[in-house]
Jmol script that loads the backbone (N, CA, C; Angstrom):
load data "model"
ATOM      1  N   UNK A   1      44.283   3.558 101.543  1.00  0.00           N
ATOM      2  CA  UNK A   1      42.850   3.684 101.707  1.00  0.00           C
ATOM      3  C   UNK A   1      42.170   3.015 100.512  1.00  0.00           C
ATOM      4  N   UNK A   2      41.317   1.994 101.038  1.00  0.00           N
ATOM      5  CA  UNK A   2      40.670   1.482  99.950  1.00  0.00           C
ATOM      6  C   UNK A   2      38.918   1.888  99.182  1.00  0.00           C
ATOM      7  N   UNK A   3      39.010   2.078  98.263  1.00  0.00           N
ATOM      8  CA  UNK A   3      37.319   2.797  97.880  1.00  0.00           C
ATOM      9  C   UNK A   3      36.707   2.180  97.737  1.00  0.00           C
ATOM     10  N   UNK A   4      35.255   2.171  97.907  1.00  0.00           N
ATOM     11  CA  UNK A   4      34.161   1.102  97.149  1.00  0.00           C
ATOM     12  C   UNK A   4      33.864   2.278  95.760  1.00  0.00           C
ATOM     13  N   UNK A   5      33.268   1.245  95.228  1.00  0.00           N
ATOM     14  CA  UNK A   5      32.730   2.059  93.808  1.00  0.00           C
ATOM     15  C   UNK A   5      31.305   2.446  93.960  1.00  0.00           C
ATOM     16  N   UNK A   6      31.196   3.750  93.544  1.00  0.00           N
ATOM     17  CA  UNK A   6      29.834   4.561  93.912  1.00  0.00           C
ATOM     18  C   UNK A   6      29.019   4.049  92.147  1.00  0.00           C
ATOM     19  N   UNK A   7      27.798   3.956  92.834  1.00  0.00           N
ATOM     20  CA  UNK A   7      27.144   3.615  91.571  1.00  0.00           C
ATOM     21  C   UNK A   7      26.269   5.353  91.335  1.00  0.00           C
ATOM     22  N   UNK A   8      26.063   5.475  90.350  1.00  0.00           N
ATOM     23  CA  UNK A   8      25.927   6.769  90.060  1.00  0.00           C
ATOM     24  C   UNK A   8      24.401   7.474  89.439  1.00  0.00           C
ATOM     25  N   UNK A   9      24.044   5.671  89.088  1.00  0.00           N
ATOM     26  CA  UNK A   9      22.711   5.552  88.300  1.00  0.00           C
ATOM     27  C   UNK A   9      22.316   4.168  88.518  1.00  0.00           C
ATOM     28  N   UNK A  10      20.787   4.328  87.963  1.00  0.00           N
ATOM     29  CA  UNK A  10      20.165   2.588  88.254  1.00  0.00           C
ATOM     30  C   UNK A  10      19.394   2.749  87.062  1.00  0.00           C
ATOM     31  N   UNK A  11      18.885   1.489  86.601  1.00  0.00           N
ATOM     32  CA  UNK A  11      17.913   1.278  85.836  1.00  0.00           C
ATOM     33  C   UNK A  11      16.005   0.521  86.562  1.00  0.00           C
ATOM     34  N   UNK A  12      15.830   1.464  86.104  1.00  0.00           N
ATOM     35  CA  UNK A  12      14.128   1.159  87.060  1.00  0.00           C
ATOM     36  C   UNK A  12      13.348  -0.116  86.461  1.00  0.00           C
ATOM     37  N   UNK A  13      12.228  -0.723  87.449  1.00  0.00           N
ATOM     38  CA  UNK A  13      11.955  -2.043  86.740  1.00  0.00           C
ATOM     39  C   UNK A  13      11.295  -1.933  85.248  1.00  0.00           C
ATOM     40  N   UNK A  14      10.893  -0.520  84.866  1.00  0.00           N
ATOM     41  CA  UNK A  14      10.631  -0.190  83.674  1.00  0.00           C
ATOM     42  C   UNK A  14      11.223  -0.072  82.621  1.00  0.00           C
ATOM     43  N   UNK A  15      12.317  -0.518  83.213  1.00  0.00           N
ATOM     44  CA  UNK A  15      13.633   0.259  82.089  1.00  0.00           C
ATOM     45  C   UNK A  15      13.946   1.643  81.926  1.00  0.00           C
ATOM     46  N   UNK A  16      13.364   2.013  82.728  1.00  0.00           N
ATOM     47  CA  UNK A  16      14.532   3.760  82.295  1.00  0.00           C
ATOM     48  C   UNK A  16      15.744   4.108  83.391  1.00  0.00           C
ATOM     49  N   UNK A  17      15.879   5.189  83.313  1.00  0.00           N
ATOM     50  CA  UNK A  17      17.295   5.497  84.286  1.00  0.00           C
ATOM     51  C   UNK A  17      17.300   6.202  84.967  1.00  0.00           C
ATOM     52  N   UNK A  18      17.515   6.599  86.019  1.00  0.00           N
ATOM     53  CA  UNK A  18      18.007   7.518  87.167  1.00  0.00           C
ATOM     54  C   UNK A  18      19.035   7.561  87.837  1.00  0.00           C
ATOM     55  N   UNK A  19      19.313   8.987  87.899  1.00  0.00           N
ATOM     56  CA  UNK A  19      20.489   9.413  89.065  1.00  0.00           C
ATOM     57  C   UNK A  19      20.260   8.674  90.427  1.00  0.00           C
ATOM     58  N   UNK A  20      21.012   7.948  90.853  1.00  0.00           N
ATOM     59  CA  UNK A  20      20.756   7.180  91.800  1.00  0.00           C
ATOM     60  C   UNK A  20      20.759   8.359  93.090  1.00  0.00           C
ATOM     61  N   UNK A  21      19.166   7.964  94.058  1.00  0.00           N
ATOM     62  CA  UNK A  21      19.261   8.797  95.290  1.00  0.00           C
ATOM     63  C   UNK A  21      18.462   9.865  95.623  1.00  0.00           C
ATOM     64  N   UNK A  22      18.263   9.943  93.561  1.00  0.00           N
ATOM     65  CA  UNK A  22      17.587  11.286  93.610  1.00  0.00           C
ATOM     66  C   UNK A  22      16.452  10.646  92.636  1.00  0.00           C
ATOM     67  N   UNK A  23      15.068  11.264  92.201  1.00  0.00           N
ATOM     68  CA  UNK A  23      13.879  11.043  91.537  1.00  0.00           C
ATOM     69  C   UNK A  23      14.851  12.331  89.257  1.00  0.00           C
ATOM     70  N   UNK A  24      15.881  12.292  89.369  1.00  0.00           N
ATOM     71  CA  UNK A  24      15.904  12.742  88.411  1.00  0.00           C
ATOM     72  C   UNK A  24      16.019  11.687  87.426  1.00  0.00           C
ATOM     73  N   UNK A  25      15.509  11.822  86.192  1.00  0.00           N
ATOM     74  CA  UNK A  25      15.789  11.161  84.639  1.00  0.00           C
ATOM     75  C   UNK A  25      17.083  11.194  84.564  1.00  0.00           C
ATOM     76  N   UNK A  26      17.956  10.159  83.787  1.00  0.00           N
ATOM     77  CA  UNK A  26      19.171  10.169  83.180  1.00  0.00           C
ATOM     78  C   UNK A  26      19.080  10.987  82.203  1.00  0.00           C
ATOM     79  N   UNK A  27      17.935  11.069  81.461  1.00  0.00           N
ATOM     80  CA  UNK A  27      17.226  11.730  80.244  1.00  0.00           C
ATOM     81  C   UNK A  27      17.555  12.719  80.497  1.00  0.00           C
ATOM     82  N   UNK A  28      17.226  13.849  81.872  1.00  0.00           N
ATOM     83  CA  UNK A  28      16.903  14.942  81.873  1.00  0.00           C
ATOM     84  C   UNK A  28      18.720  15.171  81.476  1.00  0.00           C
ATOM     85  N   UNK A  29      19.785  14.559  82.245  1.00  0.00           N
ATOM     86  CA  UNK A  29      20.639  15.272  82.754  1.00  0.00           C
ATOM     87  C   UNK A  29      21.693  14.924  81.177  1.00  0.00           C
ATOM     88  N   UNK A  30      21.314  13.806  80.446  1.00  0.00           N
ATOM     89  CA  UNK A  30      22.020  13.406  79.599  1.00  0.00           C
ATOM     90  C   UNK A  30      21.168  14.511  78.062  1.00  0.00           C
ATOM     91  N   UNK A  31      20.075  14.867  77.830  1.00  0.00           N
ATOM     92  CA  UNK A  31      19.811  15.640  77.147  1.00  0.00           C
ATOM     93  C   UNK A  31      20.661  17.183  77.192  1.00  0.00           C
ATOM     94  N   UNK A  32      20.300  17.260  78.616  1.00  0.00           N
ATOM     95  CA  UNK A  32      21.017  18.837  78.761  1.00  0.00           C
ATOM     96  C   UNK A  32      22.845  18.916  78.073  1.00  0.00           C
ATOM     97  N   UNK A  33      23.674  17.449  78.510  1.00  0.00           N
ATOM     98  CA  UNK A  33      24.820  17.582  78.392  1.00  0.00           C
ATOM     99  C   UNK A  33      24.833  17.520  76.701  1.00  0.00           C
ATOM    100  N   UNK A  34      23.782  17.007  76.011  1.00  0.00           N
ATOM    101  CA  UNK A  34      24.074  16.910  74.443  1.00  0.00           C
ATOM    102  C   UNK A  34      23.535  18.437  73.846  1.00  0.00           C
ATOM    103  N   UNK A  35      22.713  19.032  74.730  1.00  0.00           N
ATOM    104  CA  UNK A  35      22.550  20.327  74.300  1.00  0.00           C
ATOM    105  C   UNK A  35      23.790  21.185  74.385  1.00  0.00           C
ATOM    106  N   UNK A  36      24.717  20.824  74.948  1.00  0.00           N
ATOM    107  CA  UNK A  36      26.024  21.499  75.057  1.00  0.00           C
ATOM    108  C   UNK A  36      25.971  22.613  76.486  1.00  0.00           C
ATOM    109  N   UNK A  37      25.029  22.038  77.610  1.00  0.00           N
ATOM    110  CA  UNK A  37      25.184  22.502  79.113  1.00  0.00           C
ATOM    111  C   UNK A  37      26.376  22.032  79.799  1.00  0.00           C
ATOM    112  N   UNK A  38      26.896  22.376  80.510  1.00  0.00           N
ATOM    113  CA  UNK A  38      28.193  22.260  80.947  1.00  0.00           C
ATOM    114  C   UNK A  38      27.565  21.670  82.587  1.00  0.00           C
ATOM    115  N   UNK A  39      28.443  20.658  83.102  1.00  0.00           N
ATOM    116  CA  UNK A  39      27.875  19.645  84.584  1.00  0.00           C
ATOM    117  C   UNK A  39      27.586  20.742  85.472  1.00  0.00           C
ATOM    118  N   UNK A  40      28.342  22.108  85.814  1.00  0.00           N
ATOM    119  CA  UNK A  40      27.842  23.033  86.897  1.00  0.00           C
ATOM    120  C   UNK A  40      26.611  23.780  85.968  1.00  0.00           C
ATOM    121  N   UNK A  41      26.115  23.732  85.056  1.00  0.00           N
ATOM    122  CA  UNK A  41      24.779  24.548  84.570  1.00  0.00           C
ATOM    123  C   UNK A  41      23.559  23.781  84.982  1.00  0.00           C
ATOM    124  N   UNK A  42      24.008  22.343  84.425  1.00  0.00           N
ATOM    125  CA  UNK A  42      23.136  21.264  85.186  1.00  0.00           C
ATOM    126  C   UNK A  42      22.598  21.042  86.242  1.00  0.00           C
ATOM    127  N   UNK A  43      23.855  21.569  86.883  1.00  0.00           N
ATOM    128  CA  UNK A  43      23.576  21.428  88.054  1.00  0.00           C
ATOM    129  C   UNK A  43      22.480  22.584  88.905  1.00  0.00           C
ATOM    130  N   UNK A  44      22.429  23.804  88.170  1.00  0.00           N
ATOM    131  CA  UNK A  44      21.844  24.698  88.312  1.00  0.00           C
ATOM    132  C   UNK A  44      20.062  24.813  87.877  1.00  0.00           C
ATOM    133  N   UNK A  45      20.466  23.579  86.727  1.00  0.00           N
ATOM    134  CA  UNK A  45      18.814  23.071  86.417  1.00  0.00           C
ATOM    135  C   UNK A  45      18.231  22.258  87.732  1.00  0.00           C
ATOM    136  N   UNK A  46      18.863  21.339  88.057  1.00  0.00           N
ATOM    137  CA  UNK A  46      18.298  20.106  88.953  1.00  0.00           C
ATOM    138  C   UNK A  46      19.428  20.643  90.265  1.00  0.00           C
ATOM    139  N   UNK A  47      18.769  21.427  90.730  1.00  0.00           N
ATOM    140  CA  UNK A  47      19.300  21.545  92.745  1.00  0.00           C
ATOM    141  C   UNK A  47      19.618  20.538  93.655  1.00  0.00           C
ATOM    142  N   UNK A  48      19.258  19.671  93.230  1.00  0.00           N
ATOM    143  CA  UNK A  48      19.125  18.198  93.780  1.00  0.00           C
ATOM    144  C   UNK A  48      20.146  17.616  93.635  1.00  0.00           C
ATOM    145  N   UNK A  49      20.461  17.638  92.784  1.00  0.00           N
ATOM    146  CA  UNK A  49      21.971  16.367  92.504  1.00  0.00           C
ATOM    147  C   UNK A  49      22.621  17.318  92.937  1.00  0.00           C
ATOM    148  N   UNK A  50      24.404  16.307  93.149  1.00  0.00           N
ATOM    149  CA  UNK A  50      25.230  17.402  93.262  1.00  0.00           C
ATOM    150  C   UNK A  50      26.356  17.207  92.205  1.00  0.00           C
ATOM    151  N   UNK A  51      27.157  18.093  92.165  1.00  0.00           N
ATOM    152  CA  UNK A  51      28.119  18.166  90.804  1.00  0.00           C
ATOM    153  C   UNK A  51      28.619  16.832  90.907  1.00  0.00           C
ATOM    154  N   UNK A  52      29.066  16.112  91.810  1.00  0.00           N
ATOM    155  CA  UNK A  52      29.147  14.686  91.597  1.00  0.00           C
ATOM    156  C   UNK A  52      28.269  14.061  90.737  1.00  0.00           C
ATOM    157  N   UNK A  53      27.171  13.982  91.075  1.00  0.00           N
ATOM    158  CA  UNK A  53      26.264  12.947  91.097  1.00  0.00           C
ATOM    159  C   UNK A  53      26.252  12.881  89.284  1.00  0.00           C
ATOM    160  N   UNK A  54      26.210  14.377  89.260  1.00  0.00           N
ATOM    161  CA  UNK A  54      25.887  14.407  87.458  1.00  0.00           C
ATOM    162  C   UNK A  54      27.583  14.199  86.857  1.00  0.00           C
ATOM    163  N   UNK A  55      28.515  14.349  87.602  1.00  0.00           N
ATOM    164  CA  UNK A  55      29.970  13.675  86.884  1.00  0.00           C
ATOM    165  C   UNK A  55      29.752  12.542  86.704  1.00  0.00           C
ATOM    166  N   UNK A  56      29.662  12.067  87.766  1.00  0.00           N
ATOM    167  CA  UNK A  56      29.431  10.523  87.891  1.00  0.00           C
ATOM    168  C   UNK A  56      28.414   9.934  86.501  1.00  0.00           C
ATOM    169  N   UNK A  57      27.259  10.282  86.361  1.00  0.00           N
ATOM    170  CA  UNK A  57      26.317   9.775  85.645  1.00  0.00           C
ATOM    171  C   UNK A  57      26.373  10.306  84.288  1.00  0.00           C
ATOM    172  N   UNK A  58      27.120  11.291  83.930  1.00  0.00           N
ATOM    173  CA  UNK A  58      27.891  11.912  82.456  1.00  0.00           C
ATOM    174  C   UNK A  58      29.100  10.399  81.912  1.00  0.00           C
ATOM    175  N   UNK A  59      29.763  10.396  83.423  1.00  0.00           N
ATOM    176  CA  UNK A  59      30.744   9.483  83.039  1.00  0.00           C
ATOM    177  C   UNK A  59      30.565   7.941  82.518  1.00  0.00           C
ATOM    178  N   UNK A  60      28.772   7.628  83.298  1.00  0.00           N
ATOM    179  CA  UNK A  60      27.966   6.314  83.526  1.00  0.00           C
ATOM    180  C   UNK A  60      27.918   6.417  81.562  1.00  0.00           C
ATOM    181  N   UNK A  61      26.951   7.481  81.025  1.00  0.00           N
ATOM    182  CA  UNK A  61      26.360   7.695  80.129  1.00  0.00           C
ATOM    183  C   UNK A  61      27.558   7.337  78.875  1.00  0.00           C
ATOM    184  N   UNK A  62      28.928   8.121  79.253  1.00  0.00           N
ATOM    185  CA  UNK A  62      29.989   7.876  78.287  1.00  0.00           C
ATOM    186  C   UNK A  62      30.453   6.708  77.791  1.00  0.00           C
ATOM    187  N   UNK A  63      30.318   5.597  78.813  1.00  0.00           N
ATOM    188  CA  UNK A  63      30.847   4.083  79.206  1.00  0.00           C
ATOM    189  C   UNK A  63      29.744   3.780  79.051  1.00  0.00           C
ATOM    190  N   UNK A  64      28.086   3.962  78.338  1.00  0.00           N
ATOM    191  CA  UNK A  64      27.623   3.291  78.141  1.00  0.00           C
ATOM    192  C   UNK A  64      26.474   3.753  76.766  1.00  0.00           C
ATOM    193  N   UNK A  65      27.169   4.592  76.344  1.00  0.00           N
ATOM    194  CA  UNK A  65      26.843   5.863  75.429  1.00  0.00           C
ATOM    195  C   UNK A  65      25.922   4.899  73.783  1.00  0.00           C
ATOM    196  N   UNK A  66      25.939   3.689  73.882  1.00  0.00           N
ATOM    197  CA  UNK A  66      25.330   2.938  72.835  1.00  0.00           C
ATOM    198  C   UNK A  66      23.920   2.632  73.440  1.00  0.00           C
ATOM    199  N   UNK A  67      24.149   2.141  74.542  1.00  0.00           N
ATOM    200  CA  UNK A  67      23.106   1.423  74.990  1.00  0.00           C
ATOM    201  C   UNK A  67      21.844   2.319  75.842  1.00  0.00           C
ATOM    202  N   UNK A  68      23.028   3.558  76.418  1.00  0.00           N
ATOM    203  CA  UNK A  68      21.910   5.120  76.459  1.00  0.00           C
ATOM    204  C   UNK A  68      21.038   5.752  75.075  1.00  0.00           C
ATOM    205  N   UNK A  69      21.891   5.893  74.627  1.00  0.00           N
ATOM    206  CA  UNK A  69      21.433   6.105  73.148  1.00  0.00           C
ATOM    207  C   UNK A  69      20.230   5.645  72.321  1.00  0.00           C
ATOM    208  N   UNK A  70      20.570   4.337  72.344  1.00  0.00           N
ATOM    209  CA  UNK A  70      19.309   3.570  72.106  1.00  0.00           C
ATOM    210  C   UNK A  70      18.070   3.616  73.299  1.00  0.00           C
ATOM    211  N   UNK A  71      18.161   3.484  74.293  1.00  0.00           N
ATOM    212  CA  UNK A  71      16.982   3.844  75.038  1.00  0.00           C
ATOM    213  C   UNK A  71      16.288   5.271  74.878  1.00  0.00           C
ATOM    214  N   UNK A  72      17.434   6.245  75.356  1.00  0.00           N
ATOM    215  CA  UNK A  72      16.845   7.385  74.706  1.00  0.00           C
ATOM    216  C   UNK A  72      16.164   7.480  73.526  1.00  0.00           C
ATOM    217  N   UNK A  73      16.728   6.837  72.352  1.00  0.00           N
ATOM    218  CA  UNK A  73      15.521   6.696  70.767  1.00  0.00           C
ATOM    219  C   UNK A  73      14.765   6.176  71.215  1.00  0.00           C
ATOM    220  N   UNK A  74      14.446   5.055  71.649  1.00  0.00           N
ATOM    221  CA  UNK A  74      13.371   4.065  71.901  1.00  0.00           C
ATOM    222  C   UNK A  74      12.552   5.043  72.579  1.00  0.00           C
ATOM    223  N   UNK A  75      12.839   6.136  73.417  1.00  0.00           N
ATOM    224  CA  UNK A  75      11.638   6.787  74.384  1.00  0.00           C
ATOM    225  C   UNK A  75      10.823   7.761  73.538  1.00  0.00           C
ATOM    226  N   UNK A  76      12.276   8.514  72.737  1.00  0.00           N
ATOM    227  CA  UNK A  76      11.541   9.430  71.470  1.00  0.00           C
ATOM    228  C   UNK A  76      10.502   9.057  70.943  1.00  0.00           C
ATOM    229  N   UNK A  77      10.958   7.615  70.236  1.00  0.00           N
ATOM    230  CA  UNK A  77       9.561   6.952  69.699  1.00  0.00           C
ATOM    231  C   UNK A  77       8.297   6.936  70.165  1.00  0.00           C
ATOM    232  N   UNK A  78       8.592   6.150  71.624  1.00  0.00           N
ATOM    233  CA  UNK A  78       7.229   6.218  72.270  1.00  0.00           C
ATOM    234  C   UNK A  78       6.746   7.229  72.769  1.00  0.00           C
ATOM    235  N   UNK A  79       7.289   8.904  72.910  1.00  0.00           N
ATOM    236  CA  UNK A  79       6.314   9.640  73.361  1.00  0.00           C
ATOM    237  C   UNK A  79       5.783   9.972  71.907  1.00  0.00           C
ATOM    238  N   UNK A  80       6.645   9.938  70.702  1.00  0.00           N
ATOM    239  CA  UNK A  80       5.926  10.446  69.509  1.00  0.00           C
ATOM    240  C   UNK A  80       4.664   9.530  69.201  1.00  0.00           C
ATOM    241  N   UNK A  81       4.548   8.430  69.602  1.00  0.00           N
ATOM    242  CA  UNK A  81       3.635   7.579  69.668  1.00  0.00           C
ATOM    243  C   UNK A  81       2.329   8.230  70.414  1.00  0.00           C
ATOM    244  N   UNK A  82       3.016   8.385  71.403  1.00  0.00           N
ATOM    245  CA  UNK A  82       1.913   8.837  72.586  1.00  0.00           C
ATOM    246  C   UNK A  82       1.270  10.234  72.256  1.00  0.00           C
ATOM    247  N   UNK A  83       2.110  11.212  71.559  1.00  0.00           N
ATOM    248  CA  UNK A  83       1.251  12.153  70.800  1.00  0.00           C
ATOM    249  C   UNK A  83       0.857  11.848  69.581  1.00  0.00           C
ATOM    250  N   UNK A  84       1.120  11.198  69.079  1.00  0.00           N
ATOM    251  CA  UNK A  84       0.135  10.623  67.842  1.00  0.00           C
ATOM    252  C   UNK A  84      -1.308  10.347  68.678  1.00  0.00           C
ATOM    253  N   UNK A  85      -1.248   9.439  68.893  1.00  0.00           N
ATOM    254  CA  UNK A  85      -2.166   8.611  69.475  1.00  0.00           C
ATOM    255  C   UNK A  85      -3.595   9.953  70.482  1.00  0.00           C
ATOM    256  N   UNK A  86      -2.669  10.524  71.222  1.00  0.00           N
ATOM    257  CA  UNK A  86      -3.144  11.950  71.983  1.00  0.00           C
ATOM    258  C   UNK A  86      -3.755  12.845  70.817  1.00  0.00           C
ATOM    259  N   UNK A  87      -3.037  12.786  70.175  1.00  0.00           N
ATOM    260  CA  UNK A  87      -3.812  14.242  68.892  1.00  0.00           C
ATOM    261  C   UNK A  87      -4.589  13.383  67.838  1.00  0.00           C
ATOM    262  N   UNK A  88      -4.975  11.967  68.017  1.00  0.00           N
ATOM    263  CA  UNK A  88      -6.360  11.203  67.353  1.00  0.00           C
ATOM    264  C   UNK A  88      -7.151  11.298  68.171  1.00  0.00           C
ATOM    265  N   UNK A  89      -7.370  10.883  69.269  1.00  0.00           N
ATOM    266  CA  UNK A  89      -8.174  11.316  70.222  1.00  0.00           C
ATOM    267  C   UNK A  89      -8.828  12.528  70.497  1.00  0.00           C
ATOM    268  N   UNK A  90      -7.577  13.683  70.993  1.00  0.00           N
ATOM    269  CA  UNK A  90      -7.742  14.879  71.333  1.00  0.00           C
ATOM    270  C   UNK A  90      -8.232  15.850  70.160  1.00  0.00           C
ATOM    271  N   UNK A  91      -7.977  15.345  68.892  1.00  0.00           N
ATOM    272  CA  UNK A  91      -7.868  16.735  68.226  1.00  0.00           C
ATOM    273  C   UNK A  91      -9.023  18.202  68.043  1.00  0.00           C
ATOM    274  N   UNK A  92      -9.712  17.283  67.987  1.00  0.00           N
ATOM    275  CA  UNK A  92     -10.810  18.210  67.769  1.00  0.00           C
ATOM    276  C   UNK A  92     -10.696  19.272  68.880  1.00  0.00           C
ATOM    277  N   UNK A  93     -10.450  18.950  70.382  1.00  0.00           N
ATOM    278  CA  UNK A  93     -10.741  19.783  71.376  1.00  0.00           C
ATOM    279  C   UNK A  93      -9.139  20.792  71.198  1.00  0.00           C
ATOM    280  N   UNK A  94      -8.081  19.881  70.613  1.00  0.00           N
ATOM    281  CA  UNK A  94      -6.903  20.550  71.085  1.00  0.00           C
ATOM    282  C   UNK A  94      -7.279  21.840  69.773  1.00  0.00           C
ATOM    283  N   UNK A  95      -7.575  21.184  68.638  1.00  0.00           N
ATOM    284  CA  UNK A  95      -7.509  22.283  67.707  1.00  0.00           C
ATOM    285  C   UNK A  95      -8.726  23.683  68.117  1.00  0.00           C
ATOM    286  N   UNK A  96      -9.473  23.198  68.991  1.00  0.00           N
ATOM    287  CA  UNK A  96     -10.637  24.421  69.299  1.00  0.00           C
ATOM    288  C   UNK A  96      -9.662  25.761  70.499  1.00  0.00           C
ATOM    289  N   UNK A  97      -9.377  24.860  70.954  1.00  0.00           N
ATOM    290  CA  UNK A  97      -7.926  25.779  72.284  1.00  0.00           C
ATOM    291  C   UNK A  97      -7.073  26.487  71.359  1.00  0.00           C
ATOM    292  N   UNK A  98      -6.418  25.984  70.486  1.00  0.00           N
ATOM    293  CA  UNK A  98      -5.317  26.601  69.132  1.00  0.00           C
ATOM    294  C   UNK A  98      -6.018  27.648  68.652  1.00  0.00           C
ATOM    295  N   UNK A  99      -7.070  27.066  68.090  1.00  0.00           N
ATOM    296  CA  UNK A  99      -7.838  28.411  67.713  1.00  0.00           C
ATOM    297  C   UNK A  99      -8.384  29.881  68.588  1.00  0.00           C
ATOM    298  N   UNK A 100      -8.550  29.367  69.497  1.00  0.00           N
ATOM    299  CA  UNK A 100      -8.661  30.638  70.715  1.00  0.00           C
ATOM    300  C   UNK A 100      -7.437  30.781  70.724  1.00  0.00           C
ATOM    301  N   UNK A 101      -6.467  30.375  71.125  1.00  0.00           N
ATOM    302  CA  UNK A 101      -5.157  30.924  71.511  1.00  0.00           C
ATOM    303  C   UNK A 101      -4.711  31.996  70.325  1.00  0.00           C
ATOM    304  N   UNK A 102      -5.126  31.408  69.137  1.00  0.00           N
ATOM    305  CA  UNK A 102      -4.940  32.722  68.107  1.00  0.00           C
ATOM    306  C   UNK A 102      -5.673  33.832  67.976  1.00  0.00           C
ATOM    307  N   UNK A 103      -6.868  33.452  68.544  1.00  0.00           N
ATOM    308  CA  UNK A 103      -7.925  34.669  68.111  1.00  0.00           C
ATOM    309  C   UNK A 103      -7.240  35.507  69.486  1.00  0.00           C
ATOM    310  N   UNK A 104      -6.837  35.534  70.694  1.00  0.00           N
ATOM    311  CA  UNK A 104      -6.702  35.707  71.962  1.00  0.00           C
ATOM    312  C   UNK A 104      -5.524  36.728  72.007  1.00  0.00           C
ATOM    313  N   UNK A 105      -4.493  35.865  71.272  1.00  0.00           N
ATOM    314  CA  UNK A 105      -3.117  36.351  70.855  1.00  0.00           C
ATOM    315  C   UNK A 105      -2.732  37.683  69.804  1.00  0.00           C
ATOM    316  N   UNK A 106      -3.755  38.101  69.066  1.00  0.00           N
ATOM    317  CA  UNK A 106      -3.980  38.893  67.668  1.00  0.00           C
ATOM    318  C   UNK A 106      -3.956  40.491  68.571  1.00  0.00           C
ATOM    319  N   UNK A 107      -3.252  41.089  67.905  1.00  0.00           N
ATOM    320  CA  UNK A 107      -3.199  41.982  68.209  1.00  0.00           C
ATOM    321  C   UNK A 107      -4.994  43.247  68.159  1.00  0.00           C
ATOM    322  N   UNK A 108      -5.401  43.307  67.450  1.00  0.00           N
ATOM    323  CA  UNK A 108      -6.919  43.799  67.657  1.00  0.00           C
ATOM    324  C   UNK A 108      -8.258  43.211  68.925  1.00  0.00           C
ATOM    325  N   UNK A 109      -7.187  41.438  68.674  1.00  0.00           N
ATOM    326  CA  UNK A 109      -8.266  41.114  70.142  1.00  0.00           C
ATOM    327  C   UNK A 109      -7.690  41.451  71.398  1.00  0.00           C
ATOM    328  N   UNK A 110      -7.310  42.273  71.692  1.00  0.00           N
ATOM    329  CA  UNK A 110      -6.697  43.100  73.087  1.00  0.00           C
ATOM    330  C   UNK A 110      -7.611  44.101  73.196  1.00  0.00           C
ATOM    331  N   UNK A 111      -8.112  44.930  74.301  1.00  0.00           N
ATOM    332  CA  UNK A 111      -8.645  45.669  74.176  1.00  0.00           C
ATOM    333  C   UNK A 111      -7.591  46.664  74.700  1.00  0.00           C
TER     334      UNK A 111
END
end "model"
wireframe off; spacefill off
backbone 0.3
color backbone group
């Protein structure tokens, strides 16, 4: 019996990654495995894939574990970017919400 080879993941015209089939991040499923989640816990996060799908794309990630790596930093960057950028803009309003959330949170402001 002869196999074809299952592809397990794709790269989007944006450059990021997905479980092929399904709308999940490589991100999501490759973060969880560096948090030290085990492929059936994963699997328990995202219902969607199946224990394949995330073997498969653990195994994609291993065999390509430089070039994941680096994308993954590269994304770090840019959302830290993107909250930079968000909390110059935002701050004033985000810090007025912070501040309620504390006054809100205090134990005397309960009635």
């Amino acid at each position: 019996m002869v196999e074809t080879a299952i592809s397990y993941v794709f790269q989007t015209a944006e450059g990021g990654w997905r479980i092929d089939d399904s709308r999940v991040s490589m991100d999501s499923v490759v973060h969880a495995y560096l948090e030290g989640q085990s492929p059936e816990t994963i699997a328990e996060d995202f219902p969607t894939l199946s224990l394949e799908q995330i073997h498969g794309a653990l195994a994609f990630y291993l065999r390509h574990r430089e070039e994941i790596n680096g994308y993954l930093k590269s994304q770090d960057a840019r959302w830290e970017q993107l909250r930079t950028e968000s909390e110059a803009v935002h701050g004033p309003l985000l810090n007025r919400f912070r501040a309620q959330r504390r006054t809100t949170s205090t134990p005397e402001a309960t009635p």
